[in-house]
N, C-alpha and C positions, 0 to 999 in steps of 0.2 A: 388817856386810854385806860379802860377797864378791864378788869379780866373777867370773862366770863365763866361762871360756874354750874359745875352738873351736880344733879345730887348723887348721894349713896344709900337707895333703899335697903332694906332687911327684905333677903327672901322666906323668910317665914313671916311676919306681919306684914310687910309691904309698907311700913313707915320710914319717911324719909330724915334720915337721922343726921346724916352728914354732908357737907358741902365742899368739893375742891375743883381748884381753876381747871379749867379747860385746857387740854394738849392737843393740838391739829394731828400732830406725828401719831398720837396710839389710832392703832383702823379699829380693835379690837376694844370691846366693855370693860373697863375696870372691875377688879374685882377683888375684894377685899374682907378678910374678919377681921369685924371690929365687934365694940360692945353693943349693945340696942337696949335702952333704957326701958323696953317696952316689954320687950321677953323678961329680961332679968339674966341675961346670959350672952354670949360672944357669938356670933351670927354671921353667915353670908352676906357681902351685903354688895351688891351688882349698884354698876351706874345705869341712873336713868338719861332719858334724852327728852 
């Protein structure tokens, strides 16, 4: 059994930067700041599907 992963884009570049397993229970998009290699700075960064 695998676990499935979503990514975590940057809402200002839209580069997908980070990967975590999947949760059936959240209904609602992760949402998270983290860093973004790509700005130079700590960023929004929403789950894609």
């Amino acid at each position: 059994m695998s676990l499935k992963k979503v990514a975590l884009a940057c809402s200002v570049c839209g580069q997908r930067n980070y990967f975590v397993p999947e949760n059936k229970k959240r209904t609602e998009r992760l949402t998270l700041n983290k860093y973004c290699k790509h700005c130079g700075k700590v960023t929004v960064h929403r789950e894609t599907r």
